[in-house]
Each structure stands twice: as structure tokens, then as C-alpha cells.
GUNU-361664 format. One record per residue (C-alpha): residue in one letter; y, x, z. Coordinates in steps of 0.2 Angstrom, whole numbers, m for minus. Each point is the difference from the previous one (the first is absolute). Layout:
N
res / c2 / c1 / c3
A / Y / X / Z
...
# end
This chain:
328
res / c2 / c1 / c3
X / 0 / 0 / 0
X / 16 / 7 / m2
X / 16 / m3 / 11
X / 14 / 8 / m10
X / 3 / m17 / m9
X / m2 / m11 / 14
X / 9 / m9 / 11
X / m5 / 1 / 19
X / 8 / m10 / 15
X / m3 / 4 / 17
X / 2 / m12 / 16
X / 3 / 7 / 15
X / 7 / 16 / m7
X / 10 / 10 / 10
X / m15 / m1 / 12
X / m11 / 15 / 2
X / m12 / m6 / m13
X / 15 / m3 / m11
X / 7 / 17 / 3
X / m13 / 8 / m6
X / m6 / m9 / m12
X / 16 / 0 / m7
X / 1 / 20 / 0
X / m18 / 1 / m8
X / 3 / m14 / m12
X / 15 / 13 / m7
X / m5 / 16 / 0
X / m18 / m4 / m6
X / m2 / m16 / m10
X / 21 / m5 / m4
X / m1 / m17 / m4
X / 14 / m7 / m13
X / 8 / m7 / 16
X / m6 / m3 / 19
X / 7 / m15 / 9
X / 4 / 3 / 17
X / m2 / m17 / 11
X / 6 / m3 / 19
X / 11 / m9 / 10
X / 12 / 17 / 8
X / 13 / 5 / m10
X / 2 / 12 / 12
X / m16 / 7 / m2
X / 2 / m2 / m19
X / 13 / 11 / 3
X / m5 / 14 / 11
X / m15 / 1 / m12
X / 12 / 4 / m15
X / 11 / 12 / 8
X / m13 / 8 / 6
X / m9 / 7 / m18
X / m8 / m18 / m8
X / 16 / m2 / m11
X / m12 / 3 / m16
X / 8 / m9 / m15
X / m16 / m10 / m3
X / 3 / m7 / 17
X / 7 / m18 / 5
X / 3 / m6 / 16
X / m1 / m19 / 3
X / 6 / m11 / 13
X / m13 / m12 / 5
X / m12 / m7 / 14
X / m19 / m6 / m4
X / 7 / m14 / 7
X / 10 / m7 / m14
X / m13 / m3 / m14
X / 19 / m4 / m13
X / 3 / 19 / 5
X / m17 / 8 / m5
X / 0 / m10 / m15
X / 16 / 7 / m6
X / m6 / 16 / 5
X / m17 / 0 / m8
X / 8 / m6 / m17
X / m9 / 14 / m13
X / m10 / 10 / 13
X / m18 / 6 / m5
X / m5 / 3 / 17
X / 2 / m6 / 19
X / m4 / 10 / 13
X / 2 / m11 / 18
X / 2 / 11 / 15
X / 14 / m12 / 10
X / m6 / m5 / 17
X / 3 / m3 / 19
X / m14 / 11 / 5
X / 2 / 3 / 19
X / m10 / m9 / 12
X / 12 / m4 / 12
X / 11 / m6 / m9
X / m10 / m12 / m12
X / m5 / m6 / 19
X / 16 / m3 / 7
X / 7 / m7 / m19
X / m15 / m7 / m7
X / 10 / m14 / m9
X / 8 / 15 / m8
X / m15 / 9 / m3
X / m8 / m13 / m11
X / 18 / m4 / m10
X / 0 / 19 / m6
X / m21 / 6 / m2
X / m7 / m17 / m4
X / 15 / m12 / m7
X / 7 / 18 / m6
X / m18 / 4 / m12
X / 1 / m19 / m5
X / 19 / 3 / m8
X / m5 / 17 / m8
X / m18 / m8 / m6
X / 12 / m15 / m7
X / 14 / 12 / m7
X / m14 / 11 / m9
X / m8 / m16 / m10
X / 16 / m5 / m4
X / 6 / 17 / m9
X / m17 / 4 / m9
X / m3 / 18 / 10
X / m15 / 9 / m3
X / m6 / 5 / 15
X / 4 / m2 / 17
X / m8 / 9 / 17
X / 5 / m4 / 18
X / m3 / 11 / 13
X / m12 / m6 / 14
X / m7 / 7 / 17
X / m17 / 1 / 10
X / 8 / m9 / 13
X / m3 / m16 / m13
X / m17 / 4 / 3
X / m6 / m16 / 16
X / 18 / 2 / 3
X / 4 / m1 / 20
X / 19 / m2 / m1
X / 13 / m8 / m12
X / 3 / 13 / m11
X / m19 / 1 / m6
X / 0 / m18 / m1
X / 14 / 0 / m12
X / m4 / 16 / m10
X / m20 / m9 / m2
X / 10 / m16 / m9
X / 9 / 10 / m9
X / m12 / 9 / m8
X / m12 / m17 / m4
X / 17 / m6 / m7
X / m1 / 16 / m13
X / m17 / 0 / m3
X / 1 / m19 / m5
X / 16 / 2 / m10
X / m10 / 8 / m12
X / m6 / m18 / m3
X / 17 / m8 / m5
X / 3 / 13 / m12
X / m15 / m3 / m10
X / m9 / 11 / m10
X / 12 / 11 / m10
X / 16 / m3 / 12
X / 7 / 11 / 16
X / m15 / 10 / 11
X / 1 / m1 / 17
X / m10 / 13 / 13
X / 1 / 7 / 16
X / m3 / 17 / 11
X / m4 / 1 / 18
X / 1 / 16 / 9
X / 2 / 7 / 18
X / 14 / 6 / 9
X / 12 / 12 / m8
X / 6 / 18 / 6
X / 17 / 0 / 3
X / 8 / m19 / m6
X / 11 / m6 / 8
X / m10 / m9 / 19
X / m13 / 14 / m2
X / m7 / 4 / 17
X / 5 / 16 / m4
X / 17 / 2 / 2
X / m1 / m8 / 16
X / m13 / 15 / 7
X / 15 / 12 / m5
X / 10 / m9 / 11
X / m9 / 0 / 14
X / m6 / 17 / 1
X / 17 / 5 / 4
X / m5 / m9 / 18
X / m14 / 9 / 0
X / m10 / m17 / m1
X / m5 / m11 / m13
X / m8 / m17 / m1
X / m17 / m8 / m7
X / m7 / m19 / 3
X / m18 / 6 / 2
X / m10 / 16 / m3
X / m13 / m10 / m12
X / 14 / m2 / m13
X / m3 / 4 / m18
X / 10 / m1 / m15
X / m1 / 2 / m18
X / 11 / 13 / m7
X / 7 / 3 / m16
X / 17 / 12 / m6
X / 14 / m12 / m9
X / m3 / 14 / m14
X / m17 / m6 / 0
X / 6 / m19 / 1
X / 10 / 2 / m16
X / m11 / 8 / m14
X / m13 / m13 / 8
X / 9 / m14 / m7
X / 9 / 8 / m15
X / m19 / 2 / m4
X / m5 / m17 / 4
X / 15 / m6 / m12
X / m8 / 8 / m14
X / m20 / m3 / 5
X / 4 / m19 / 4
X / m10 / m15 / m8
X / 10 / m14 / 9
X / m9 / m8 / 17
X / m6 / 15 / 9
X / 4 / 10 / 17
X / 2 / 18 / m1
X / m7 / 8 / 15
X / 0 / 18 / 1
X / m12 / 13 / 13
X / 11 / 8 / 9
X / m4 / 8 / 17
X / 0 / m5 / 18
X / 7 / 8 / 16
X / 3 / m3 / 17
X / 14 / m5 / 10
X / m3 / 14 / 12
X / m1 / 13 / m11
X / 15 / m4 / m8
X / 9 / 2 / 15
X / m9 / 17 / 3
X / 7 / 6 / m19
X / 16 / m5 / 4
X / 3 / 0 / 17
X / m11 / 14 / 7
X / 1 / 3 / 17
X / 10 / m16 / 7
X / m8 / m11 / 11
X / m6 / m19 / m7
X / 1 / m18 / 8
X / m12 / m11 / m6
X / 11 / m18 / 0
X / m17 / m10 / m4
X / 0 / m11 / m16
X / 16 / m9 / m6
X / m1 / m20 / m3
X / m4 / 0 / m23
X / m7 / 19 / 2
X / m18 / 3 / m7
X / m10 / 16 / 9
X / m7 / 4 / m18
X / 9 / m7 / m19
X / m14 / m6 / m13
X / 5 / 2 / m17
X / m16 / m10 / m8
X / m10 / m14 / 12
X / m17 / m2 / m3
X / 5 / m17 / m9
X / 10 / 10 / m11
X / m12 / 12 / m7
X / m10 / m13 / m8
X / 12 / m1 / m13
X / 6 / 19 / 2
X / m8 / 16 / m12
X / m1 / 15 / 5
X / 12 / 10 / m13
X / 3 / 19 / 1
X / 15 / 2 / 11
X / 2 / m18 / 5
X / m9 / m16 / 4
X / 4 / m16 / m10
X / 2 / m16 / 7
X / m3 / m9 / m14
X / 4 / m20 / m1
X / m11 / m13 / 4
X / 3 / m16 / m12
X / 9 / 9 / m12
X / 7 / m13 / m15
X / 11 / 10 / m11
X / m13 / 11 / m10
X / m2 / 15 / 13
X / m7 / 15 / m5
X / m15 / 6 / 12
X / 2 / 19 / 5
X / m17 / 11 / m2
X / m9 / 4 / 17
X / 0 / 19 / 2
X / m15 / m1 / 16
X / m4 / m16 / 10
X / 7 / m4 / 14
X / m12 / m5 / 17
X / m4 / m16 / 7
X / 12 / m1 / 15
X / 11 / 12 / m5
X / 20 / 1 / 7
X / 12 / 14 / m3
X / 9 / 2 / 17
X / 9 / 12 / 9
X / m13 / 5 / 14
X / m17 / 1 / m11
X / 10 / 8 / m15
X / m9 / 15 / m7
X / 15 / 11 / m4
X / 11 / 4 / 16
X / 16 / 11 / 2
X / m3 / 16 / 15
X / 15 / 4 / 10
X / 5 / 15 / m11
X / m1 / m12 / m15
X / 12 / m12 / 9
X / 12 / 14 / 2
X / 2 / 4 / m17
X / 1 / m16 / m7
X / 14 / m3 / 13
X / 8 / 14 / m4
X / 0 / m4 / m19
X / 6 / m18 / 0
X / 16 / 10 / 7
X / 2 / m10 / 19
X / m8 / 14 / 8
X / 16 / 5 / 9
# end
């Protein structure tokens, strides 16, 4: 596929994923022009003085919201990618009202908008925490993503395809627990809920060439789930804050002690597919392709965070710290 004659807009995107993306969309791939979508202008603007001021770039003024704003947005865009969301936990508690307006109201308008202006292809970000989802924002991020996946039904055979990624936490976003273990080393104390606590764990460098790839590999109907390690709570706060005593606080009200990224009813419908695992859907009624099956996948079978083959040491943790630049 190529990406230097097409037109990409991005929701959410003077977030972390948006930054990033952004900076790999342009020096890798430079679309004809990238849409920049969010709600701040001041954040609009701190990201343009601060290098993103790339001719190919426009900034737009909007909120997922307002589905009359994306559609004038979207008019001639090839591709959406959907990264707008309230994702912390407490405050999709406190506000939940507010929570479903922008990440289930909010994938509706940009699902409608899309129809609307004939784009290609469009991929929304998702998160394990949709997986038998304990507080509001997992409820909201698993509608959303039956509200792509079905979309693909409206538009028919030939029109706009919808699909979805799910990953683990990300190094260094913004409400990373890391930042917050920088903190509190300077005390000399940090804090963890329970000891038991695992996590997946993926770089934001990682997150972004995922889904780039995902927008070229898509069929239309799938979610994109990628094996990526896991670690433990307690050794991150050995990596990064080595030496400093921890309080274990006990479990906050919505936390999981370990994330799934598959459940076991899931990987009925999942293949096992080099890199990734593909949830693929399950009443599918716009001509969906079927992916290959690389190796089967066993009866009873869930990826999450505690039984996960793959898991990141101490000295691993460091350096991905220290690489995703919040390590000071």
C-alpha cells in the first residue's frame, strides 16, 4: 500500500499516540496530507511550535463529539485512524456520563462521519482492559469496538473498512505508571496496589508501526492483537526506583491484578498469525476475507498477563524505560 498519495486523519492527535504517530507518519511514510483532530488548541499549538509544523500537516478544531465536525473533517480522507479517548480509570468513574459521550457516543460519530465521506479504511485503538472489563472505561472501549467491528456491515461489501487493535499498557503515555515511580523515588518510597500485579507492556514505538501495519494488512472486521511481553509491578519499581522502600496500598476499586488481551471465548474465533493473534468476527455480513491460520491455537487457551510466555527482567525494564525518554 502506499501512503504518499493518501490522505490520513487522526483523532486524538496531540496525544502520545498521535505524537508519534504523527512523527513516524512524516519522516517514514509522508502522506499527501495528515489531519490532526482534537479538541485543545492549545495543545494544537504547543505541538506546532514545538517541530510538527510540516507543510503536509493540518490542524483541525473538533471533538468526537460533534459528528457535523468530523464529517467536515473527514471530507476526501483515505484513512482514519481513532485514537481520542478518556482513558483513566478514575475519571471515567467519577464522570461516567462523560465517559460514554466521548469513547462510545464519540466511536458512533466517527463510525457515522466515516460512512458518510466514503473513507477507506478506518482503525480505532482499543485496550486489554475491554477484555471482561471491571470498570467503565473497559465497558466503554468493549462497545466501541463491537460498534467498529459491526460497521463494517453498514458499509457493505465494497464501501469504508472498519477494524480494531488492542494492546497493553504503553511506556511512557501520558498516565503511565511510570512517571509516577519517578516521582516518588525522590521520597525514597514508591507505591504498588498488590505484589501479584502483572501487566502487559508494549513501547508507544511499538504501538505505532503495529497499527500503521494493521492499516495496510486489514480486511475490514478484525481485532489486531499483538504478543508483546509481560512484567511485573514489582519489578518495575525495582528498574526504576532501585533502592526505595514500597507500600503495598491493596487493589484500587475497577483495577484487575492481571490484564487479558484474548478470553478464552475469544480465541474461538482468534488465529494464531505470526506476530499477532486475530480476533476475527463472528457473524460477519459484508464479504470478509478469512486470514490463514499459521499454528492452531489450544482448547482453553487466554493470552494474559500472568501466564504469558514472554516476560520483561528488571534490566530489560530499565532500558525500555530509559528509551521511551521518561527515565529522568
Amino acid at each position: 500500500m502506499r501512503w504518499d498519495d493518501k490522505v490520513v486523519l487522526i483523532t486524538g492527535g496531540t496525544g502520545s499516540f498521535g505524537k508519534k504517530f504523527t512523527k513516524v507518519m512524516l519522516n517514514e511514510y509522508k502522506p499527501k496530507k495528515l489531519i490532526i483532530f482534537s479538541r485543545d488548541e492549545l495543545k494544537q499549538h504547543e505541538m506546532r511550535i514545538s517541530g510538527f509544523n510540516h507543510p503536509s500537516i493540518r490542524y483541525f478544531i473538533g471533538d468526537v463529539r460533534d459528528q457535523g465536525r468530523l464529517t467536515r473533517a473527514m471530507g476526501d480522507v483515505d484513512i482514519v485512524v481513532h485514537a481520542a479517548a478518556m482513558k483513566q480509570v478514575p475519571a471515567c468513574e467519577y464522570n461516567p456520563i462523560e465517559a460514554i459521550n466521548t469513547n462510545v457516543n464519540g466511536a458512533k460519530n466517527v463510525i457515522e462521519a466515516a460512512l458518510d465521506c466514503g473513507v477507506s479504511k478506518i482503525i480505532a485503538l482499543s485496550t486489554d482492559k475491554a477484555v471482561n472489563p471491571v470498570n467503565l472505561y473497559g465497558a466503554t472501549k468493549l462497545v466501541a469496538e463491537k460498534l467498529f467491528i459491526q460497521a463494517n456491515s453498514y458499509s457493505g461489501a465494497k464501501g469504508t473498512r472498519f477494524s480494531c487493535v488492542r494492546y497493553g499498557n504503553v511506556i511512557g503515555s501520558r498516565g503511565s505508571v511510570v512517571p509516577l515511580f519517578l516521582q516518588q523515588r525522590k521520597a525514597g518510597k514508591i507505591t504498588i496496589t498488590d505484589k501479584r500485579m502483572t501487566r502487559f507492556w508494549i513501547t508507544i514505538n511499538q504501538g505505532v508501526d503495529f497499527v500503521i501495519k494493521n492499516v495496510e494488512r486489514m480486511h475490514g472486521g478484525e481485532i489486531f492483537v499483538p504478543k508483546i511481553p509481560s512484567m511485573s509491578l514489582t519489578d518495575l519499581g525495582k528498574a526504576i526506583a532501585p533502592g526505595c522502600s514500597v507500600e503495598y496500598t491493596g487493589v484500587r476499586p475497577g483495577e484487575k491484578i492481571h490484564e487479558v488481551l484474548i478470553s478464552e471465548d475469544e480465541m474461538r474465533s482468534t488465529v494464531d498469525h505470526d506476530d499477532m493473534f486475530i480476533i476475527e468476527p463472528s457473524e460477519p455480513s459484508w464479504g470478509y476475507i478469512k486470514w490463514e491460520s499459521k499454528k492452531p491455537i489450544p482448547e482453553g487457551f487466554r493470552y494474559s498477563s500472568d501466564s504469558n510466555a514472554e516476560w520483561l527482567s528488571v534490566e530489560q525494564l530499565k532500558t525500555l524505560v530509559k528509551e521511551s525518554g521518561c527515565a529522568e
